[in-house]
N, C-alpha and C positions, 0 to 999 in steps of 0.2 A: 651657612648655619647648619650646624650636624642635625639628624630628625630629633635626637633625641631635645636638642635645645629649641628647637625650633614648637616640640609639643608642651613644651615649657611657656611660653612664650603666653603672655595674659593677649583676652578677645580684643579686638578692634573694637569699641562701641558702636559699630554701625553695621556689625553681627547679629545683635541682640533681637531678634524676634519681638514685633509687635508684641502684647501680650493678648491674652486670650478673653472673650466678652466675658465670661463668667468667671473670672480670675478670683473674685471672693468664694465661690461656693466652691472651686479646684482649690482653693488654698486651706477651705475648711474640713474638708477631706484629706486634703493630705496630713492635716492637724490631726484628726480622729484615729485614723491610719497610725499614724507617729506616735498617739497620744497610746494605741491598745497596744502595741506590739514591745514598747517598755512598761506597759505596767503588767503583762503577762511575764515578761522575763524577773521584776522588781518584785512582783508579786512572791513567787517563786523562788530567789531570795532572802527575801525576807519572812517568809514561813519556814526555810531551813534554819534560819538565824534563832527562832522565834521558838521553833520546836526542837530547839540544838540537841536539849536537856533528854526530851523523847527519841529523838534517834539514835543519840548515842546509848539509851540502854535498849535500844530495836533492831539497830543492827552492828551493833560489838558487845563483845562479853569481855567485862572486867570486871576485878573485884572494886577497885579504885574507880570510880566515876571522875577526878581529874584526868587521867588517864582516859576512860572510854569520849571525853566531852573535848579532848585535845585530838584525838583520833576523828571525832565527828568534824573538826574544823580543817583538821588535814585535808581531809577528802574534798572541804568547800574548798580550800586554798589548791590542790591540785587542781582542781579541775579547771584553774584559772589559766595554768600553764596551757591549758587550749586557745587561749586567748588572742596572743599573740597570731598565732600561728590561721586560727582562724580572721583577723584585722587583715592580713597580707591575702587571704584569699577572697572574701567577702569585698574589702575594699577595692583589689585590683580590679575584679568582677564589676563591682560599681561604677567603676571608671571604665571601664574598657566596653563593658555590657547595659548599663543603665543604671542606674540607681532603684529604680521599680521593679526590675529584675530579681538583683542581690535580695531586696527586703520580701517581695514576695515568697523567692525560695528556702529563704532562712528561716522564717515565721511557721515555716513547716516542718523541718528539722526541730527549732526549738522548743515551739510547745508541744510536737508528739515525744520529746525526749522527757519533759518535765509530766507529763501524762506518764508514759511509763513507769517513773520512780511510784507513783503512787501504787501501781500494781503490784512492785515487788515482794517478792518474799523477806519472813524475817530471820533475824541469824538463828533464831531457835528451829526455824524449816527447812532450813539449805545451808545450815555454816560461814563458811567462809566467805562462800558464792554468796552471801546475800550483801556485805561490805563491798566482794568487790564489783557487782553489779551495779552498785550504788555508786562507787568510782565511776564505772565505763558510761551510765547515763547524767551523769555530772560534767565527765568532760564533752560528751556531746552537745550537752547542752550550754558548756563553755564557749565551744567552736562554733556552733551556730549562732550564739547569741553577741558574737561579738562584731558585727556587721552591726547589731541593732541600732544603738545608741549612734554613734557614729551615719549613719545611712539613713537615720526618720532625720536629726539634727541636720543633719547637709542638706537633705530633700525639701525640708522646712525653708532652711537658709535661701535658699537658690529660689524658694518663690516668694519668703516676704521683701517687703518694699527697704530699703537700703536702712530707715531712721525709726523704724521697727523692728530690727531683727533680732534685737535682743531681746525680745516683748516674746516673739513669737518662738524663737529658739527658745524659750525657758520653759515652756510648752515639755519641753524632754526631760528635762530633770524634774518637774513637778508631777510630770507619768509616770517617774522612778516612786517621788514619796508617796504618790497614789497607789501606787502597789504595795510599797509598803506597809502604807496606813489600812488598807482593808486586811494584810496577813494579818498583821498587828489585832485588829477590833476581832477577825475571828479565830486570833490565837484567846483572848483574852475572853471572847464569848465563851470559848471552848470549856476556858481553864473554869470559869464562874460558874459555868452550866449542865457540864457534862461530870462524869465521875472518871477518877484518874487511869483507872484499868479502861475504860472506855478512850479513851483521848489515847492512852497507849494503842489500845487493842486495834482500831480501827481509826478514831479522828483526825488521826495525824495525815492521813492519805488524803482527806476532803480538797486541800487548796492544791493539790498538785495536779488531781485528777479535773480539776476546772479549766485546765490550760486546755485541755484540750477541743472543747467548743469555742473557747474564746480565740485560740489561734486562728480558728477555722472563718472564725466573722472580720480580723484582721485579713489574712490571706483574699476572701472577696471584694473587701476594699479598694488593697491595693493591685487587683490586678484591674479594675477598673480606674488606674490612675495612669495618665502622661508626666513623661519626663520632663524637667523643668526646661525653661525657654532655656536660661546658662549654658544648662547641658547639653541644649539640643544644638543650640549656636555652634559648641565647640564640635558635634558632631559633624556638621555642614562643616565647617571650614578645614575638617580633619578629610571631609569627602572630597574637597574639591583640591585637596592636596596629593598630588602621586606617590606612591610607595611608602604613604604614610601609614605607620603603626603604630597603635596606643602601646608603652613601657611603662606602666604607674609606678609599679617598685623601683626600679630601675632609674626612671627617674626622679626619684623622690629623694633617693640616695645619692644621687650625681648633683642633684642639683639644689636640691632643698634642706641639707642637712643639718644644717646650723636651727632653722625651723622647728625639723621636728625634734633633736635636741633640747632646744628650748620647751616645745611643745610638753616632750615628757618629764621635764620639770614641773611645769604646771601643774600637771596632773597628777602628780603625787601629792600634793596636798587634799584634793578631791576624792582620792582613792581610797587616801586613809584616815581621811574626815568623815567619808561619807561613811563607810563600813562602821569606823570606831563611835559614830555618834548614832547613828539610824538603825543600825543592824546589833553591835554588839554591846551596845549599855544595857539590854532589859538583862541580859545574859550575866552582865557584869554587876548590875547590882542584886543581882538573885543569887549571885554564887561566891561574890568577895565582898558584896556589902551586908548582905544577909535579907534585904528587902525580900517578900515575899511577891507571888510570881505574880501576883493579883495586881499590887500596885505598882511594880517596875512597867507591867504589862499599860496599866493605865496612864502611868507619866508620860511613854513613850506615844502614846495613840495619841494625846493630848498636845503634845510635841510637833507630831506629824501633819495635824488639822491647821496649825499654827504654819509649818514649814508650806504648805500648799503656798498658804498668801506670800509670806516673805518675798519665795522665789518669783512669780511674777511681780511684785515690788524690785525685786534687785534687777530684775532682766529691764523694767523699764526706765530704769535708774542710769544702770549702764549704756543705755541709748543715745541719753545725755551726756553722761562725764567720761564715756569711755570706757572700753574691758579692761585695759591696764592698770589705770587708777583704782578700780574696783580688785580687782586681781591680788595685788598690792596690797589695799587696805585687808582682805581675809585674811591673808601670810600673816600681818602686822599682829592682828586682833585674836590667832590662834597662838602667836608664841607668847603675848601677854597674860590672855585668858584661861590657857588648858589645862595651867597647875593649880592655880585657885582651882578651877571649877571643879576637877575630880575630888578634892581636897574636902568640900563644901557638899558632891556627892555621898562622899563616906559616913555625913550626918547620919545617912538611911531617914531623914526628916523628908515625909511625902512632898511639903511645900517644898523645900528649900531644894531639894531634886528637881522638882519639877519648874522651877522657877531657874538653876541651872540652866537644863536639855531645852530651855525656850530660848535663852541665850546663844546656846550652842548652837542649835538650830538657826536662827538669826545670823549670828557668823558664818556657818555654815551655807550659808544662801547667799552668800553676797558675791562666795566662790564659783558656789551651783549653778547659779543664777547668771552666772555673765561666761561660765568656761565654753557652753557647745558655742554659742556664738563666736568665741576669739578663736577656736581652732575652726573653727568655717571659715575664720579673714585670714587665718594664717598660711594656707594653701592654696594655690590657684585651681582652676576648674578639673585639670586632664588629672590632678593627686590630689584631689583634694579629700575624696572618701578614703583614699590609701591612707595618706597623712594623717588625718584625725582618728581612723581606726584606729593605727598602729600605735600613736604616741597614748592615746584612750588605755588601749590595751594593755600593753608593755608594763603600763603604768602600775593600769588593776592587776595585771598578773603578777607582779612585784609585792607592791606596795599592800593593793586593798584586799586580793584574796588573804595572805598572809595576816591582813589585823587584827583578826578576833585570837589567831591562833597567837601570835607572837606576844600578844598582850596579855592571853593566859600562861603563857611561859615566862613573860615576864614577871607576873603575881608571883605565881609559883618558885620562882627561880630567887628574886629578890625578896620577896617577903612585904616586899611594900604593895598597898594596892594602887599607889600614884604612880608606880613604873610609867603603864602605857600611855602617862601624860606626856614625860621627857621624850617619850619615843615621836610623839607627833609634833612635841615642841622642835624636833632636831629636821625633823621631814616638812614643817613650816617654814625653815632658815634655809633649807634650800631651794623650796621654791619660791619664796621671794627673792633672792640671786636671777631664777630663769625669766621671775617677770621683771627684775629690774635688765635685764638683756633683749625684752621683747618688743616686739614692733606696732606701731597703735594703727589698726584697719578698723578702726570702726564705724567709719562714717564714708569708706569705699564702696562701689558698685563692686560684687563679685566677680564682675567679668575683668575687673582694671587691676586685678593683683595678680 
């Protein structure tokens, strides 16, 4: 057996390390851990999404504000292309270095990057430099934060109990709407409370500048965390093998290909569900429906408090009847659902909006809700942070940076404001293709795949 097939190769079951006396209070921790360090990145996020409107007349000068608010979404969508490219170094790291490792050192890059942006200068003080500073701490904050999601989810994975993990994996994606939903309440405090030159002048800075104490209580966390038994199994058996070397990339692509393929299917639904529902509807009904920023702002917080529950609801749902059935049913329930519901958006009626984005939200979780767990069963131990980085990634860097932007281009270009439905209806048809190609781990021991 070549090395590389042979690091391939799933643990022995009788690798697997007793587990540890205090394995509740280590797995609660590693849940807090997990739970700060995406809601510091979602956070972050979603106060760029949130304050689109504001940055883009803070740092671009145009006369046309479609133009300066297409240009502000550019710069979110570039900064995605770090993405990728950070999943392949963060993940290998993971795999090769620890998993405690990679998130410790990431958490530090990431939120001194999104600290930063709040310091910035505006384009009225420095020009050009002030956009494209805003690019270069955007993609930093691309590249480090692409480890996140990927590397608290597997960390999770790997210590909860096999008929739990979707319970406890949903723990990531509900860290995401918990960031979101606080940008959200102190975008919307802002906009009710403060006066608009003020929210211009200075407000805008308040949530980015937060990153940077709350990285720093993440970072203590996790360096006071052990690597999971899984992990550490495969490091023993990788010790007691000669001239063995970890290849995560390398062998991800040799041998798991068809996986993460399918993987990055999946994830395209999630990408550009998650963006075009969570991030980029307050934007869209402030500027192509005409709602005012007050109530779009409000539907969406309203939305968010609601999505908290869902998603632990669907992660414990999936426990039961499986990631793939659930997987499935989202695809199903996005391509029937997304044309009505923009359609029903365009009322600008508070209720009937917000009685929508509750719906959406709902579907949207059933996705959220069961995906970090399937790509934790989809990869074996020695790839398995590589794997889920990269297909996560790829995914978002395609698919979910580009949706705010491509769906004002769309308005803009069509004339309709249900374009960016067909656009997610066509991105829902293919990934129910990759989940009807997928394979069902759900009721696996992570060391047996």
């Amino acid at each position: 057996m070549s090395d590389a097939a042979a690091t391939s190769a799933p643990l022995s079951a009788h690798t697997q390390p007793p587990a540890p006396e205090n394995e509740s209070g280590i797995i609660k921790r590693v849940a807090v851990s997990s739970f700060l360090g995406n809601f510091i990145e979602w956070f972050d996020y979603g106060s760029y999404s949130y304050f689109a409107t504001i940055i883009a007349a803070v740092f671009f000068a145009s006369e046309d504000p479609t133009v300066a608010l297409i240009s502000t979404f550019a710069v979110f969508a570039v900064s995605f292309v770090m993405r990728p490219v950070g999943a392949l170094f963060w993940g290998s790291l993971g795999d090769k270095k620890g998993r405690k490792w990679a998130l410790s050192v990431s958490i530090f890059l990431m939120s001194g990057a999104t600290f930063l942006i709040g310091c910035l200068p505006t384009y009225e003080m420095i020009g050009l430099g002030a956009p494209l500073l805003l690019l270069v701490l955007r993609m930093v904050q691309g590249f480090s934060a692409a480890g996140e999601y990927a590397g608290a989810a597997t960390f999770l994975a790997e210590y909860a109990p096999s008929d739990k993990r979707g319970l406890y994996c949903s723990i990531v994606p509900a860290s995401t709407s918990v960031g979101l939903l606080v940008g959200s309440m102190l975008a919307t405090f802002m906009t009710i409370f403060l006066a608009g030159d003020a929210v211009l002048a200075w407000g805008w800075r308040i949530p980015f500048l937060l990153a940077g104490p709350l990285g720093l209580v993440a970072h203590y966390i996790r360096t006071r965390l052990e690597d999971s038994p899984t992990y550490q199994a495969m490091q023993d058996e990788l010790a007691a093998k000669e001239n063995e070397v970890q290849h995560p990339v390398r062998d991800l692509f040799k041998h798991h290909l068809r996986a993460l393929i399918v993987s990055f299917g999946a994830c395209m639904l999630n990408a550009v569900g998650f963006y075009a529902v969570l991030t980029y509807l307050p934007t869209y009904l402030e500027t192509a429906v005409g709602m005012s920023a007050e109530s779009s702002q409000m539907a969406t917080t309203i939305s968010l408090v609601a999505y908290v529950a869902f998603v632990f609801i669907s992660g414990k749902i999936s426990d039961i009847f499986g990631r793939k059935k659930m997987l499935i049913t989202a695809c199903i329930l996005f391509v029937v659902l997304t044309v009505p519901a923009f359609m029903l958006l365009n009322t600008a009626d508070f209720a009937v909006v917000l009685a929508v984005e509750l719906v959406m939200c709902f579907v949207l979780t059933i996705n959220d809700g069961t995906l970090s767990s399937y790509l934790t069963e989809t990869f074996p131990t020695d790839v398995r942070y590589t794997g889920f980085a990269l297909s996560f990634n790829l995914a978002n860097a395609i698919f979910g940076g580009t949706a705010a932007m491509i769906s004002t281009w769309l308005i803009s270009t069509t004339g309709s404001n249900v374009a960016p439905a067909w656009y997610m209806v066509v991105i829902s048809l293919i990934a129910l293709l990759a989940m009807i190609m997928s394979k069902e781990n759900s009721h696996k021991d992570l060391d047996s795949i």
